[in-house]
C-alpha positions as CSV (number, residue, x, y, z in Angstrom):
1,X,30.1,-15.6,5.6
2,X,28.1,-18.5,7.4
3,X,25.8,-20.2,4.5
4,X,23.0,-19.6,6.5
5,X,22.2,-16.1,8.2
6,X,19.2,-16.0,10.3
7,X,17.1,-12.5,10.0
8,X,14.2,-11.8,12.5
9,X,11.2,-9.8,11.5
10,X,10.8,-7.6,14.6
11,X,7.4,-6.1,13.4
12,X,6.3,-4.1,16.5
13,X,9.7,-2.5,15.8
14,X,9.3,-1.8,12.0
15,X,12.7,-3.8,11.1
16,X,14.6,-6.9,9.9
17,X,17.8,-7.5,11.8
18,X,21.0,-9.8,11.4
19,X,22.8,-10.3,14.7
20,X,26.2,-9.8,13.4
21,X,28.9,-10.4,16.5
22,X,27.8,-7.9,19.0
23,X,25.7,-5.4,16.5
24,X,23.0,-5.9,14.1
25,X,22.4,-5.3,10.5
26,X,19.0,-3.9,10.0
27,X,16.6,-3.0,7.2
28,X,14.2,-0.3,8.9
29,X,10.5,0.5,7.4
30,X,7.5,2.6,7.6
31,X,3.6,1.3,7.5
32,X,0.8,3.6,6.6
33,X,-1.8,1.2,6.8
34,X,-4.5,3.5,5.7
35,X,-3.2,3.4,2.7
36,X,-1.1,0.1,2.5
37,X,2.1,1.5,1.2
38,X,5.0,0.2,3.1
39,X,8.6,2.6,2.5
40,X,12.0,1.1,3.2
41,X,14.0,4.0,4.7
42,X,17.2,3.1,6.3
43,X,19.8,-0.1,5.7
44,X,22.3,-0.2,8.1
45,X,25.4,-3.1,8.1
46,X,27.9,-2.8,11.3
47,X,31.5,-1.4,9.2
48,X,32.9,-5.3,10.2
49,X,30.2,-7.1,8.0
50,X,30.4,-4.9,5.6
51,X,30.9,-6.8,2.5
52,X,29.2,-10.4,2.6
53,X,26.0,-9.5,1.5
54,X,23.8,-8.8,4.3
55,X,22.3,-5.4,3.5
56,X,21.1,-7.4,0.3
57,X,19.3,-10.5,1.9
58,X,18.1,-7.5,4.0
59,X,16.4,-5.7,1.2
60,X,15.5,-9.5,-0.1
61,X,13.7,-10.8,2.5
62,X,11.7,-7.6,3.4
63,X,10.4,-6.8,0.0
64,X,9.5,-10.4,0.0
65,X,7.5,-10.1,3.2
66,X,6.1,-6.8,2.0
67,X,4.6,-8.3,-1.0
68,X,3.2,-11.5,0.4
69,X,1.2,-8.6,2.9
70,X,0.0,-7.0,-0.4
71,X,1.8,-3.7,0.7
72,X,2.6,-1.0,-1.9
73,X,6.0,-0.5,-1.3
74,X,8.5,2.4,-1.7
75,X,11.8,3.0,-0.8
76,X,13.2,6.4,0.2
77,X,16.8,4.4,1.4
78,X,18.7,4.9,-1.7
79,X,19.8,1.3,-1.6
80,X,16.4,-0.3,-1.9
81,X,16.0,2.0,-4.6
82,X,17.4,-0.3,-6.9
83,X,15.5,-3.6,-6.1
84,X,11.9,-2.2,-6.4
85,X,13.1,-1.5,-10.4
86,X,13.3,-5.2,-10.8
């Protein structure tokens, strides 16, 4: 994998993306900004980049973002589960 892999915040559409070839990686999310919890439902990486880390600068990069908004966050994708416990 490239050193550097550029993700866009596509916030109107609720996601992070890698452009990976011709598909995208994506980590999707949910706001409920009446009550400021943000939930991380779905990671997705194309079966070709599967393997070189993207789902987890992802997962990274949006809880990241999500903190610095002051979001409450949650995770009902099973593998954001694991980062919220650190």
């Amino acid at each position: 994998m490239s050193a550097s892999v550029e993700i866009q915040h596509h916030p109107q559409e609720h996601r992070f993306v890698i452009q990976w070839a011709k598909e995208q990686a994506e980590l999707l999310y949910s706001l409920d900004p009446n009550s400021g919890k943000i939930n991380f439902y779905r990671t997705y990486v194309p079966e070709n980049a599967r393997g070189q880390g993207l789902a987890k600068k992802l997962v990274e990069t949006g809880l990241s973002w999500a903190k610095k908004q002051g979001y409450q966050i949650e995770a009902s994708c099973s593998y954001v589960l694991p980062f919220l416990k650190n």
